[in-house]
SEROVEX-312426 format. One line per 2 residues: number of its first residue (from 1); their letters; for each residue x negated, y negated, z of C-alpha. Coordinates in Angstrom, 2 decimals, always signed. Each point is the difference from the previous one (the first is absolute). Example, Ala and Ser with C-alpha at 12.3 -4.5 7.8 and 13.67 -1.06 7.14 Angstrom:
<rs>
1> as> -12.30/+4.50/+7.80 ~ -1.37/-3.44/-0.66
</rs>
This chain:
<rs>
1> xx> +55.15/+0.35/-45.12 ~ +1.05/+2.84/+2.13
3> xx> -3.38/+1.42/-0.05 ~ -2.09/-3.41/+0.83
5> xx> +2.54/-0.22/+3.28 ~ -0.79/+3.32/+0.94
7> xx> -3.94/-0.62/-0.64 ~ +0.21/-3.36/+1.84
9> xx> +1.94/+2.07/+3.09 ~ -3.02/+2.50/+0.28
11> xx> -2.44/-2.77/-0.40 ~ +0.92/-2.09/+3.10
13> xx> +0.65/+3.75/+1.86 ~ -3.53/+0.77/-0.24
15> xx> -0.82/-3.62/+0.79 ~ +1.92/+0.08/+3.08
17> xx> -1.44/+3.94/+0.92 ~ -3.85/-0.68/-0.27
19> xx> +0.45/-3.88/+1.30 ~ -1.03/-1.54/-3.44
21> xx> +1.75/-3.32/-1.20 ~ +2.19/+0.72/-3.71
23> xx> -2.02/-2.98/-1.47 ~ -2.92/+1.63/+0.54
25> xx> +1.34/+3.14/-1.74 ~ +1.31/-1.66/-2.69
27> xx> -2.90/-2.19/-0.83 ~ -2.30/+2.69/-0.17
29> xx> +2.88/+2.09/-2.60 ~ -0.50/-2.89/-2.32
31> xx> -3.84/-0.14/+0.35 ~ +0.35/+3.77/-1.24
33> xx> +2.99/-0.50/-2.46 ~ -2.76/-2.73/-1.67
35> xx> -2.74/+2.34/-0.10 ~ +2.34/+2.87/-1.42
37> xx> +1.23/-2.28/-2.92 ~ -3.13/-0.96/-1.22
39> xx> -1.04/+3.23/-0.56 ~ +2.60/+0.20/-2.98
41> xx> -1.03/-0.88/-3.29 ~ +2.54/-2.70/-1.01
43> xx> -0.99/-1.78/+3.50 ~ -0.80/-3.21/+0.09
45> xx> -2.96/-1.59/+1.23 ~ +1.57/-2.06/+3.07
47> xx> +2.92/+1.19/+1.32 ~ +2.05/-0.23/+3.58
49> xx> +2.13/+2.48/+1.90 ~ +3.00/-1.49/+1.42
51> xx> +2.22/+2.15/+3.06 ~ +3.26/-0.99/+1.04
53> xx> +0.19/+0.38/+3.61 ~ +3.67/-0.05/-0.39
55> xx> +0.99/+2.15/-2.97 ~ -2.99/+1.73/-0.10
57> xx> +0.03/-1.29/-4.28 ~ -3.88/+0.44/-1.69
59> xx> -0.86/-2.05/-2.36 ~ -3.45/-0.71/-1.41
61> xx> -1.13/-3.11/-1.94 ~ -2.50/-0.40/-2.26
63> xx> -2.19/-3.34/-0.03 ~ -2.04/-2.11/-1.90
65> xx> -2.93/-2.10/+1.33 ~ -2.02/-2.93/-1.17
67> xx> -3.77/-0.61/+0.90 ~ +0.65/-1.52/+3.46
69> xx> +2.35/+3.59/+0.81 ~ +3.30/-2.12/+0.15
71> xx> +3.37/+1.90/-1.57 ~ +0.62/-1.47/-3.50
73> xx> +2.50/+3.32/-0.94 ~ +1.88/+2.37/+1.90
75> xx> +2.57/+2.43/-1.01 ~ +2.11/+3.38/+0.63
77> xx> -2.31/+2.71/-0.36 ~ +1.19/+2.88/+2.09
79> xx> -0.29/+3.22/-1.81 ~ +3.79/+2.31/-0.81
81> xx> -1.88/+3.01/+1.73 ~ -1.31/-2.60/+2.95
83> xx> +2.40/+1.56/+2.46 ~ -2.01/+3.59/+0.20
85> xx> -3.23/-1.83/-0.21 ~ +1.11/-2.15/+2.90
87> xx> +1.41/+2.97/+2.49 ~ -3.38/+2.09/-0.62
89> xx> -2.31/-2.86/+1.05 ~ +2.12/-0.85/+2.50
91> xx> -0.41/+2.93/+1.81 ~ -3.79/-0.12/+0.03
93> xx> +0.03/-3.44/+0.64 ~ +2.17/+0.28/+3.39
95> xx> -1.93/+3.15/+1.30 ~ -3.31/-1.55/-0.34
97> xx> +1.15/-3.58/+1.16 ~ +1.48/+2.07/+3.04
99> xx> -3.00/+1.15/+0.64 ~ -2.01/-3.06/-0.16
101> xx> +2.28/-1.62/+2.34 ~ +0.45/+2.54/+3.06
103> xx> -4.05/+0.05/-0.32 ~ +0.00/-3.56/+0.39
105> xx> +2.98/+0.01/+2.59 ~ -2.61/+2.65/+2.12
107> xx> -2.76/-2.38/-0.84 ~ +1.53/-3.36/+1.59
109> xx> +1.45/+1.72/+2.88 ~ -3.47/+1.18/+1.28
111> xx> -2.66/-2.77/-1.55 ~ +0.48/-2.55/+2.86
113> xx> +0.06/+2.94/+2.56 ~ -4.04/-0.02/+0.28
115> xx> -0.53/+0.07/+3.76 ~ +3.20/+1.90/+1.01
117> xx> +0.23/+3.58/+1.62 ~ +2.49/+2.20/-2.03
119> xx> +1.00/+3.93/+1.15 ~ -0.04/+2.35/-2.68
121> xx> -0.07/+4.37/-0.37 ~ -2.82/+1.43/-0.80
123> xx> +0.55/+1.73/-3.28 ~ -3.57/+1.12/-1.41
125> xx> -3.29/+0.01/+1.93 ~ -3.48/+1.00/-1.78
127> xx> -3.50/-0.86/+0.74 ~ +0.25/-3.29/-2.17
129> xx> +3.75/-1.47/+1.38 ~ +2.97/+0.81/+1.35
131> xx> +3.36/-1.23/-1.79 ~ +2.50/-1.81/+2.44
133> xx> +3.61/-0.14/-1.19 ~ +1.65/-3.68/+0.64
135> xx> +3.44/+1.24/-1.53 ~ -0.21/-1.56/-3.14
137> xx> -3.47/-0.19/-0.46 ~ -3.11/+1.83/+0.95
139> xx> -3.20/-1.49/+2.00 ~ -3.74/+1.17/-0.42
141> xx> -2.24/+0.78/+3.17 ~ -3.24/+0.56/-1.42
143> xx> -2.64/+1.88/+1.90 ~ -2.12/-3.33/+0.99
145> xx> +3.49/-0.94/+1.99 ~ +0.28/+3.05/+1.95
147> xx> -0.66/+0.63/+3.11 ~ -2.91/+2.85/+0.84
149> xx> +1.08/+2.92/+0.85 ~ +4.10/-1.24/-0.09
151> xx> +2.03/+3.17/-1.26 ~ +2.86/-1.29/-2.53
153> xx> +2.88/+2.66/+0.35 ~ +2.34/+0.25/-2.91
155> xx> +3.74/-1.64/+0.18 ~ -1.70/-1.53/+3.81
157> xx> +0.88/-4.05/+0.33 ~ -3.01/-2.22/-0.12
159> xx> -0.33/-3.61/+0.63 ~ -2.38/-1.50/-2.14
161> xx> -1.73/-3.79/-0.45 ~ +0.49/-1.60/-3.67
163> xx> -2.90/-1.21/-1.74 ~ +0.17/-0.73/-3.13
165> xx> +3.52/+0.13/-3.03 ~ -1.62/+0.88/-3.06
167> xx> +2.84/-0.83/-3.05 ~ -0.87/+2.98/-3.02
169> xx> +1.69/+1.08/-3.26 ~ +1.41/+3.07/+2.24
171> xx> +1.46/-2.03/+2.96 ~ -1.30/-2.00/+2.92
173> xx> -3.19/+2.09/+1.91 ~ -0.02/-0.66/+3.57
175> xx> -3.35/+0.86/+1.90 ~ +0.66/+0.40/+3.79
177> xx> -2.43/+0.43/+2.84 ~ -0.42/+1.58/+3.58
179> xx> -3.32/-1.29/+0.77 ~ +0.83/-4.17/-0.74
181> xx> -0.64/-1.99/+3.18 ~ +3.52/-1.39/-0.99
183> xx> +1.56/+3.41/+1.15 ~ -0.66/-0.57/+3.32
185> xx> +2.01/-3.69/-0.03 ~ +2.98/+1.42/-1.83
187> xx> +0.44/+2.42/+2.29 ~ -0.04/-1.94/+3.18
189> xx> +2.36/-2.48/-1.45 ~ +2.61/+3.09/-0.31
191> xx> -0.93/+0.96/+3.62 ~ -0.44/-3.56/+1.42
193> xx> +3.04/-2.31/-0.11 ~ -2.18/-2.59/+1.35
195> xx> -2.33/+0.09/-3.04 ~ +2.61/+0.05/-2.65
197> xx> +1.90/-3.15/+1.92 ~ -3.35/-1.68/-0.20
199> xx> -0.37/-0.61/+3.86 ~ -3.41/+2.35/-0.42
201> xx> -2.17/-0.04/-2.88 ~ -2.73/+2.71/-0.60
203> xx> -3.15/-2.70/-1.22 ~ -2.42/+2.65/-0.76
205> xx> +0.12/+4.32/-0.54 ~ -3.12/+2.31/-0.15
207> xx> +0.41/+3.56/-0.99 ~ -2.29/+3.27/-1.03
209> xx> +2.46/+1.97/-1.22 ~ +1.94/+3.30/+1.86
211> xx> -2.88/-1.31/+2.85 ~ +0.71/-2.71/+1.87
213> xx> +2.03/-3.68/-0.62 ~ -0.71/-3.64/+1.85
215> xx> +2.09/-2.82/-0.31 ~ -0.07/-3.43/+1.53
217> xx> +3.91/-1.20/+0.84 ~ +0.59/-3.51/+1.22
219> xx> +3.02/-1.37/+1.62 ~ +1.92/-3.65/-0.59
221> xx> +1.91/+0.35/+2.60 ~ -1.43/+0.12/+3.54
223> xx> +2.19/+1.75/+1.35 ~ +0.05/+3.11/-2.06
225> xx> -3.76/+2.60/+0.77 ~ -0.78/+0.78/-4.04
227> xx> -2.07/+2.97/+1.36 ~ +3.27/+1.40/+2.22
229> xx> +2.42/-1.11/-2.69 ~ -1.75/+2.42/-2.71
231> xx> -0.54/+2.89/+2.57 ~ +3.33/+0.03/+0.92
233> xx> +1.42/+1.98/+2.88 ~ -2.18/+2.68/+1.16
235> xx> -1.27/-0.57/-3.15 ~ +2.72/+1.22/-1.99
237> xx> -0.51/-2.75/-2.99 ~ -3.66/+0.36/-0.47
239> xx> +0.54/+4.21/+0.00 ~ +2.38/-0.24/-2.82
241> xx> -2.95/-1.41/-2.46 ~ -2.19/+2.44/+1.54
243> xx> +2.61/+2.52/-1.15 ~ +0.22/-1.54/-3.40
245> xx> -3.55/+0.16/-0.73 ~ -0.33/+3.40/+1.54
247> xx> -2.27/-0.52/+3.42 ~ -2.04/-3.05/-1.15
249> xx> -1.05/-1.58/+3.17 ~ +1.38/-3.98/+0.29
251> xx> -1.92/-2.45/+2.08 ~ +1.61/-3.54/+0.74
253> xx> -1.69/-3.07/+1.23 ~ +0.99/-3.38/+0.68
255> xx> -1.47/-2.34/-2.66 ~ -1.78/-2.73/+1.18
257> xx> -0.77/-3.40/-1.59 ~ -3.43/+0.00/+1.64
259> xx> -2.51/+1.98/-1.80 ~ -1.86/+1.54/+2.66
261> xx> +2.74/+1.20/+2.05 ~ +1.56/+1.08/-3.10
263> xx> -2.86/+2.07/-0.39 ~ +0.11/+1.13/+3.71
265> xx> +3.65/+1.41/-0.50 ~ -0.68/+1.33/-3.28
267> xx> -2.51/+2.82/+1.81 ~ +2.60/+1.12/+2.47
269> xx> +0.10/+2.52/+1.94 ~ -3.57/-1.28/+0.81
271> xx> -0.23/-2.51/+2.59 ~ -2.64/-2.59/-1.67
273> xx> -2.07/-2.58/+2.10 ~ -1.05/-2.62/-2.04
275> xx> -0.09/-0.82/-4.07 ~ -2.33/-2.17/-1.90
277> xx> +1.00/-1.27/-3.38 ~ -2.80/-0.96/-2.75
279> xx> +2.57/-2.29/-2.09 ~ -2.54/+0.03/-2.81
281> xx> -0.83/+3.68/-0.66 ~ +3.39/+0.88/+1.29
283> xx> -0.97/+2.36/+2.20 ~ +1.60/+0.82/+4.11
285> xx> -2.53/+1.40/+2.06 ~ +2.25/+1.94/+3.15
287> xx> -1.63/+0.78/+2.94 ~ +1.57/+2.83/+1.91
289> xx> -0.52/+1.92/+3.35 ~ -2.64/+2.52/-0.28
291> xx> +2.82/+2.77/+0.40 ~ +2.64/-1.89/-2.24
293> xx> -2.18/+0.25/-3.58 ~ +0.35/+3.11/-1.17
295> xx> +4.12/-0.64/+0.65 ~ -0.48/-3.37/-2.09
297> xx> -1.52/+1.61/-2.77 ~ +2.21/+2.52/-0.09
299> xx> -0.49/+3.73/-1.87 ~ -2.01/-0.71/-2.91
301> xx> +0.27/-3.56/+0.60 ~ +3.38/+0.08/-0.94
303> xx> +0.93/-2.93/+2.50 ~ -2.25/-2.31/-1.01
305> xx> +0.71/+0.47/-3.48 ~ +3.60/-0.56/+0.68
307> xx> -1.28/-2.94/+2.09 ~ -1.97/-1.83/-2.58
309> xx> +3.08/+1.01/-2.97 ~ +2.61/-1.53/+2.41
311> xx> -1.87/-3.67/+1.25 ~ -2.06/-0.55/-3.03
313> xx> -3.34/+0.24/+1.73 ~ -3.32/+2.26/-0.29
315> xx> -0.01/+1.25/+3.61 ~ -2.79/+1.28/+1.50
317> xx> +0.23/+1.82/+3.64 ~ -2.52/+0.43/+2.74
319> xx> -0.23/+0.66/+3.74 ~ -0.82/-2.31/+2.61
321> xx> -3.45/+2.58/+0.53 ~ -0.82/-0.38/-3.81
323> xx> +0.55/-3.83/+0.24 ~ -2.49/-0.45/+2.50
325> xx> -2.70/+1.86/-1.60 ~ +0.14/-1.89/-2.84
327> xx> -0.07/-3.35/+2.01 ~ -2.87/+1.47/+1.92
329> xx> -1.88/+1.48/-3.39 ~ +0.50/-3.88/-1.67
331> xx> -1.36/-1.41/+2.97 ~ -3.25/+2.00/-0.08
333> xx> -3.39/-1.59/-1.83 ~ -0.77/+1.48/-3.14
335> xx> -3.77/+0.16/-1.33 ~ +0.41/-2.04/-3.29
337> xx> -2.04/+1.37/-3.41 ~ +0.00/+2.63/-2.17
339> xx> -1.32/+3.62/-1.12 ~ -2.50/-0.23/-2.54
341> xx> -2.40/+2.08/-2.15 ~ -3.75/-0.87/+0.86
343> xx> -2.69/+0.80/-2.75 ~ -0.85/+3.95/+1.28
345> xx> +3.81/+0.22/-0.86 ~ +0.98/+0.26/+3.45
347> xx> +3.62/-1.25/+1.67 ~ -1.10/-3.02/+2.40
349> xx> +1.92/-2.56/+2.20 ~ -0.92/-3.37/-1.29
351> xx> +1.37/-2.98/+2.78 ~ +1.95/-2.87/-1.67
353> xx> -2.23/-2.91/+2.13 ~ -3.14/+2.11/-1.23
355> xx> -2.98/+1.27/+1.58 ~ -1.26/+3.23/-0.84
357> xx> +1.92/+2.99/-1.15 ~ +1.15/+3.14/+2.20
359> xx> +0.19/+3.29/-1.13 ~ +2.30/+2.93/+0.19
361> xx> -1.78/+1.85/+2.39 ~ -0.84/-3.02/+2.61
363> xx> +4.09/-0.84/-0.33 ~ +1.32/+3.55/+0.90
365> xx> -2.79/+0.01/+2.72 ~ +1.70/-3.53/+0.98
367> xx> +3.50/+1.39/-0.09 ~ -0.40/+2.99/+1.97
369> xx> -1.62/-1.38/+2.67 ~ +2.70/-2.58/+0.28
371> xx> +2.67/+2.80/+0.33 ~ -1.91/+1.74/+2.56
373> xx> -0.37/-2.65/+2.69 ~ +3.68/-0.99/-0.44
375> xx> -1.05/-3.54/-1.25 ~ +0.74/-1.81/-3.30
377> xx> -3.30/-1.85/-0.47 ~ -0.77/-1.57/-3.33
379> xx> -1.23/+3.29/-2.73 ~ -2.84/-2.65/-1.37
381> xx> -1.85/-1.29/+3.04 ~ -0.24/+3.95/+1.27
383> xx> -0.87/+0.85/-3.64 ~ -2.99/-2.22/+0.30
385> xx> -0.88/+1.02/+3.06 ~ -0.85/+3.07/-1.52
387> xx> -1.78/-1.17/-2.79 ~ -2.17/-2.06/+2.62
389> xx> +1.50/-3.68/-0.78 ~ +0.07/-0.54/+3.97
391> xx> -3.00/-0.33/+1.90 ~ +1.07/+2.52/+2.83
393> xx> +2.56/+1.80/+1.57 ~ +2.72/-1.37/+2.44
395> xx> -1.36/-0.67/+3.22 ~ +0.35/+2.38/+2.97
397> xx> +0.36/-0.73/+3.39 ~ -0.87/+2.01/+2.52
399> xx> +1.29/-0.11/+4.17 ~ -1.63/+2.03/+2.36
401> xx> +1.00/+0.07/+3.72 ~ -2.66/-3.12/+0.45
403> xx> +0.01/-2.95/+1.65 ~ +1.25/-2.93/-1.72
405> xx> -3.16/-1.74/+0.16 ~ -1.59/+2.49/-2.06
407> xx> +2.82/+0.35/-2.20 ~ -1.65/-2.17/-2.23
409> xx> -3.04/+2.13/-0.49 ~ +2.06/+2.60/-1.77
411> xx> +1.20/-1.79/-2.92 ~ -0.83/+2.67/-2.60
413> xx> -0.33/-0.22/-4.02 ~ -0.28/+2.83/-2.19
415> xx> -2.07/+1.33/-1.85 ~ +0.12/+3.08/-2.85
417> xx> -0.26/+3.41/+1.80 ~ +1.87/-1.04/+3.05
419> xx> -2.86/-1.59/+2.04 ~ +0.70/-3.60/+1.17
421> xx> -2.41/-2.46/+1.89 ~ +0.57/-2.57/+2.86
423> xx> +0.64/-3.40/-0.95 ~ -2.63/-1.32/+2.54
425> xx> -2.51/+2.96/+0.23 ~ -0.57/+0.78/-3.22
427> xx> -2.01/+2.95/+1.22 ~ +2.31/+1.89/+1.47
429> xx> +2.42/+2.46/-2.22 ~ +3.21/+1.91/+1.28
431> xx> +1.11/+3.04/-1.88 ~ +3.39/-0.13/-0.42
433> xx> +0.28/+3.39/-0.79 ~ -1.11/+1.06/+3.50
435> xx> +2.20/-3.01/+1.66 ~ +2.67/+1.71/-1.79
437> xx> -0.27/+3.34/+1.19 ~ -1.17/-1.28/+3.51
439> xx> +2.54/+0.25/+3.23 ~ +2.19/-2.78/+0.96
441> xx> -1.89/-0.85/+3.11 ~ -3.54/-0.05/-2.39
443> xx> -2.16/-3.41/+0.47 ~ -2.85/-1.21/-2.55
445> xx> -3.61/+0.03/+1.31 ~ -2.43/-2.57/-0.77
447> xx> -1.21/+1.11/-2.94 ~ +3.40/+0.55/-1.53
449> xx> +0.45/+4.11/+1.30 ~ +3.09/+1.17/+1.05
451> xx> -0.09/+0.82/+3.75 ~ +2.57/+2.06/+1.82
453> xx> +1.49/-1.71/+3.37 ~ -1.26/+1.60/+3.19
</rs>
């Protein structure tokens, strides 16, 4: 009796020391007392383990079942040597049930804690994790969390973002992150009394990792700036996360319930002009100041990326100069057809309102003429000019220093090798080569020579 008062003593002392309830203890003694007494030959086939919580008295009774499992017999079985059996098992049995329960105790306290921001010493740091001890328990930063090119120190203090409580047959595995988006919010709302009272909210973070960080903050009461309110003074609130994630650059803009000027503040520091949502491709086209892009697109396009992560929207940037060449390009007339391969095998233009078909040669001929006077005339009519679809050239008209009266008389058409004839004397030809070369002060004979002035 002596002895089951002194077991009973040590039993709730280890209850009370690891934070484990006696019933719990005891219950899973008998579970192991039963195992342990059917392993002796004169067992019976049923049996139960009964514990005395307050005596600390063993006793194990065998039983008898019928075909539906209810108790038809029960008697005294315990065994004379029971006592040894009992205090061997017993100490297995509270070991390993102490074990259980402080993983389960580490378990509970951290598997509603996804989301939170715990501090932690860096204890082992390889090219696949670093180790993090909690106190009690360790956490796991795998590589794919870590920042690039963040140095973990040994024994240094980290703050770290919790993403997932794994529950294993070792303990409770915590995986904790540096690069989670949800970093950025814990850390303000340790910084930011304003955030953590609720009075500002961050609706929407954006982050490339040991880069640069965006967030959108919003304000429910009017009288309190969310943009001031997380910069602090001089900035002292917004440093301290800069600090924390070691010279990450933190933008903050005011979030907006209107898309487009959501958009618009999202870019800052560049000073945007106008947006233009598509609402069914999703996409914000921005139109900046010729010598505000390259500062809205950032190095890399790192700004716009953070842009588009932050709103929600496929952004796409362009100056007021690029803007206008593109309105001025879709406004232009576009011969309509296609390229085609004739029977010699050869690439020709074939127009879509047909008529006959151009070729290669007669295009480029086309093209660079077009680009050499300046002028953006349609590639098919000069094509067939070429290939002799027009009767004749563009008229010329000629003005010497003549009266007006005979003005008239000089109406001139060409002809192939630069010879053309008066409209009303047919007889007559001017060579425009020689009117050409001719002085300023020249005037046209009769017959069509080029006269010098007296």
């Amino acid at each position: 009796m002596k002895d089951n008062f002194a077991f009973l003593e040590a039993l709730n002392q280890i209850a009370r020391d690891k934070g484990i309830s006696t019933d719990i203890l005891l219950d899973a003694l008998a579970n192991a007392l039963v195992a342990a007494y059917k392993r002796l030959p004169t067992a019976a086939e049923e049996a139960v383990v009964t514990i005395d919580p307050d005596t600390g008295d063993i006793r194990v009774y065998g039983q008898e079942l019928d075909e539906d499992g209810n108790v038809t017999r029960e008697w005294d079985d315990t065994p004379d040597d029971f006592g040894r059996i009992a205090a061997q098992t017993a100490k297995q049995v509270i070991l390993q049930r102490i074990r259980e329960a402080e993983r389960d105790q580490k378990y509970e306290e951290y598997a509603g804690r996804e989301g939170d921001i715990v501090t932690g010493m860096i204890q082992q740091s390889d090219n696949r994790y670093t180790l993090l001890s909690l106190g009690n328990v360790e956490a796991l930063l795998p590589q794919a969390e870590q920042v690039p090119y963040e140095r973990y120190e040994h024994n240094a203090r980290l703050k770290a973002y919790i993403v997932e409580v794994r529950k294993t047959t070792k303990g409770p595995q915590i995986v904790v992150s540096r690069t989670h988006p949800g970093l950025i919010k814990r850390l303000f709302e340790l910084e930011v009394p304003e955030i953590s009272s609720g009075v500002v909210e961050i609706k929407a973070a954006a982050r490339e990792p040991g880069a640069r960080t965006k967030i959108a903050v919003w304000s429910n009461d009017g009288n309190v700036d969310p943009v001031g309110a997380c910069v602090g003074a001089r900035g002292a609130r917004v440093r301290m996360v800069t600090n924390e994630l070691r010279g990450e650059k933190v933008d903050i803009v005011p979030f907006s319930e209107d898309p487009a000027e959501f958009v618009a503040r999202a870019l800052q520091p560049a000073r945007v002009r106008e947006v233009l949502l598509d609402d069914d491709t999703g996409v914000a086209t921005v139109i900046v100041p010729d010598f505000q892009l390259s500062l809205a697109i950032g190095r890399e396009g790192q700004n716009a990326r953070l842009a588009a992560r932050l709103t929600g929207w496929r952004i796409d940037i362009k100056s007021e100069t690029q803007l206008e060449e593109e309105r001025n390009y879709a406004n232009q007339d576009w011969a309509e057809g296609q390229w085609v391969e004739d029977e010699a095998g050869q690439m020709v233009w074939q127009p879509a309102e047909g008529g006959e078909a151009i070729s290669a040669e007669a295009w480029d001929a086309g093209a660079a003429e077009d680009s050499g006077s300046g002028d953006r005339a349609d590639p098919i009519a000069e094509a067939a000019k070429e290939t002799g679809d027009e009767e004749s050239d563009p008229e010329v008209v000629l003005e010497p220093n003549v009266p007006p009266a005979e003005e008239a008389a000089l109406h001139v058409e060409t002809e192939p090798g630069g010879v053309g004839a008066l409209a009303d004397t047919p007889e007559a030809q001017i060579d425009l080569s020689a009117l050409a070369d001719a002085p300023a002060d020249a005037e046209l004979d009769g017959d069509g020579t080029v006269e010098a002035a007296p």
